[in-house]
C-alpha positions in Angstrom: 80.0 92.5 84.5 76.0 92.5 84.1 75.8 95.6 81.7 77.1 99.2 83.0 74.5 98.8 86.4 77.4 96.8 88.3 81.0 97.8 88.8 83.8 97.5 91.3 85.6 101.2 90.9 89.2 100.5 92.6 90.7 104.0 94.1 94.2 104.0 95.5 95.4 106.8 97.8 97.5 108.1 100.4 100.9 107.8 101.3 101.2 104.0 101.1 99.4 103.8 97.8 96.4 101.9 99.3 93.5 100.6 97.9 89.6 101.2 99.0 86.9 99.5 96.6 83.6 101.6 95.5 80.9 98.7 94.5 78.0 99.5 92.7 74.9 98.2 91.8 73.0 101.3 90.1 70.0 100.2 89.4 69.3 99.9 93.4 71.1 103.7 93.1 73.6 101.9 95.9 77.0 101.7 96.3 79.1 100.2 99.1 82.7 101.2 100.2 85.5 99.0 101.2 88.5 100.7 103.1 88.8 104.2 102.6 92.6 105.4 102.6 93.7 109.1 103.1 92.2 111.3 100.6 89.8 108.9 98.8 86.5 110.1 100.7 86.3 112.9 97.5 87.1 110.1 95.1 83.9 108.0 96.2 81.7 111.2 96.6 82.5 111.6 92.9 81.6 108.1 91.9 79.0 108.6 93.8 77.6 111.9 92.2 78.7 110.6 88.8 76.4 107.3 88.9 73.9 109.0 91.1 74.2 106.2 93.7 74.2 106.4 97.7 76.8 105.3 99.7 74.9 102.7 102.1 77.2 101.4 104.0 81.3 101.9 104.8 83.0 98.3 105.7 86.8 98.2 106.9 88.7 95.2 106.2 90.7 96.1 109.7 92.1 98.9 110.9 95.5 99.9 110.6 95.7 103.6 109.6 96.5 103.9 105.8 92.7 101.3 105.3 90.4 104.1 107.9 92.2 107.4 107.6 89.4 109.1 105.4 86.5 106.5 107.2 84.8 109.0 109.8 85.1 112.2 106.5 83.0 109.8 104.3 80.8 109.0 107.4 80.5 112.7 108.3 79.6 113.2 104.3 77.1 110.1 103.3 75.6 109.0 106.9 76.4 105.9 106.0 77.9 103.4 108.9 81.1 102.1 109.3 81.4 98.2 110.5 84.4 96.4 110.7 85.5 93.2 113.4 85.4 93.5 116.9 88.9 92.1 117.4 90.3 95.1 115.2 88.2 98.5 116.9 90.7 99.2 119.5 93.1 100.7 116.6 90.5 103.0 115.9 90.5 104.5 119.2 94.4 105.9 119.0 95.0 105.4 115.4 98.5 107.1 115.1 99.9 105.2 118.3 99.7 101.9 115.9 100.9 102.9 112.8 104.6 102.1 111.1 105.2 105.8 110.3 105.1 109.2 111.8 102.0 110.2 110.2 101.7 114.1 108.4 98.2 114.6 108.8 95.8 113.5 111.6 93.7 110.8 111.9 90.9 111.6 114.6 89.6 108.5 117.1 86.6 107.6 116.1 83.9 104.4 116.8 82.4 102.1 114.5 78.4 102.4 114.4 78.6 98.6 113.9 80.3 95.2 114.4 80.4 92.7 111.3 81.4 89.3 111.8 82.2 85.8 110.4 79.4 84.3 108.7 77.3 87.1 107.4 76.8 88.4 103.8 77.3 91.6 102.8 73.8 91.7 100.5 72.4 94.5 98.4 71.6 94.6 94.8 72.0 91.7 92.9 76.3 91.7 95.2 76.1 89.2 97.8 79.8 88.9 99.9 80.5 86.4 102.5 82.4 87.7 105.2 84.8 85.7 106.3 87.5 86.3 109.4 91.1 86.0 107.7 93.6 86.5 110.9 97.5 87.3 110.8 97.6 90.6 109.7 96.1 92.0 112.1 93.2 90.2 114.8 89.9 91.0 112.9 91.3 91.1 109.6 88.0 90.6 107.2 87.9 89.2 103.3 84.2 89.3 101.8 84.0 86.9 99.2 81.4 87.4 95.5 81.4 83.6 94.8 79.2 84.6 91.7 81.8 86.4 90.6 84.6 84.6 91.1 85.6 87.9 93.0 87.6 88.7 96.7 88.1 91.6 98.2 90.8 90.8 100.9 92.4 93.8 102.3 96.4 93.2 103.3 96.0 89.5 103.8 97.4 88.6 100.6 99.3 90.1 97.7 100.7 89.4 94.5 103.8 88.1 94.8 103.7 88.7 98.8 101.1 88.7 101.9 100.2 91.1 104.6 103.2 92.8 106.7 103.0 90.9 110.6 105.6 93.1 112.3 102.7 95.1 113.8 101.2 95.0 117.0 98.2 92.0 116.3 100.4 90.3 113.5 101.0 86.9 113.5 103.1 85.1 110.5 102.0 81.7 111.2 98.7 82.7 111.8 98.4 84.5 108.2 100.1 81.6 106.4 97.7 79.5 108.2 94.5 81.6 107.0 96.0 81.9 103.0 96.2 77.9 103.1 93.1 77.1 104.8 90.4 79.6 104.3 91.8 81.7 101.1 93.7 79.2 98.7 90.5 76.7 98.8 88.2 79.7 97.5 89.7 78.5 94.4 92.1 79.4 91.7 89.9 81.5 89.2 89.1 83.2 92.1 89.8 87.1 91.4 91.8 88.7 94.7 91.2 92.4 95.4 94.3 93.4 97.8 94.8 96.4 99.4 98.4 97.1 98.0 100.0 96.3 94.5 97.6 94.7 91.1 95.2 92.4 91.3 95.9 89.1 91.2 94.4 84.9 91.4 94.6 82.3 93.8 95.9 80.7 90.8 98.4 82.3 90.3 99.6 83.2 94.0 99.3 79.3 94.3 102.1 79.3 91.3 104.3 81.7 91.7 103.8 83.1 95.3 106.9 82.4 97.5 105.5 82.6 101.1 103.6 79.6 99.0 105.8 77.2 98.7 104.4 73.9 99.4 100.7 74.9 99.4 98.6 72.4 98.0 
């Protein structure tokens, strides 16, 4: 991908194996983060450190708990801000009260320093992502799309093999099967998909072999 200068550096962590994305670009000497799970704030200091790269800017696909828990340590550590939908802040106010499991560690309430939304780009570097609203997991669920790169990075919308959990407060089934068919599945099938959970994986191939697929065109 463009020489050694640009990398995606996947870290998965916590208790429910999550994934938060380190992108680089290092001849800016800047790095952005997407999601930051329990425990991976050290991981993306290292990368970080290691490529001599600043963390500019901390984005959260939405907000359920195992995504933000080490968001406001990386904050506290970079400066940089954390943005994520308006529809998905209110999580961050009481994050334990929304999550599926009785948490072992605590995850203190903290506020976003800014609200990203539909329609921008994430820009720096020679990385350009459009951000685009994918609803049904959770309200302000966000994917931010490389078409360059033939690259998505789409939080718990959609897995391989599966799609985002909707038993949650904010989840809607038909609501997420309606965001795959109409705003993900047209992105394309060599389009790469960066999930939150489990390997990476293609439209192609979710278009295939996915059963919450069936009948997709």
């Amino acid at each position: 991908m463009e020489g050694k200068e640009l990398k995606i550096f996947p870290v998965e962590s916590g208790p429910a194996y999550t994934f938060g994305y380190f992108v680089m670009d290092a001849s800016v000497a800047e790095a952005i983060v997407f999601d930051v799970p329990y425990g991976a704030a050290e991981h993306f200091l290292a990368l970080a450190a290691e490529h001599r790269v600043r963390i500019s800017r901390i984005i959260l696909t939405h907000s359920h708990w195992d995504h933000v828990a080490d968001a406001e340590k990386l904050r506290r550590e970079t400066s940089a801000p954390i943005e994520i939908h308006a529809d998905d802040v209110y999580r961050l106010q009481d994050p334990a009260r929304y999550a599926s499991m009785a948490l072992p560690f605590v995850i203190d309430p903290f506020e976003p320093d800014r609200l990203i939304s539909e329609g921008e780009t994430v820009e720096f570097g020679r990385w350009k992502f459009d951000v685009l609203k994918t609803p049904g997991h959770s309200e302000g669920s966000l994917s931010f799309v490389d078409k360059q790169r033939n690259l998505a990075i789409t939080g718990d919308v959609l897995f391989a093999g599966s799609i985002g959990r909707t038993d949650l407060p904010g989840g809607d089934t038909a609501l997420l099967l309606s965001t795959i068919k109409e705003v993900l599945l047209p992105l394309g099938d060599e389009m790469s998909i960066l999930p939150g959970h489990g390997p990476h994986t293609t439209i192609g191939q979710e278009r295939r072999t996915n059963p919450f697929l069936r009948g997709a065109v």
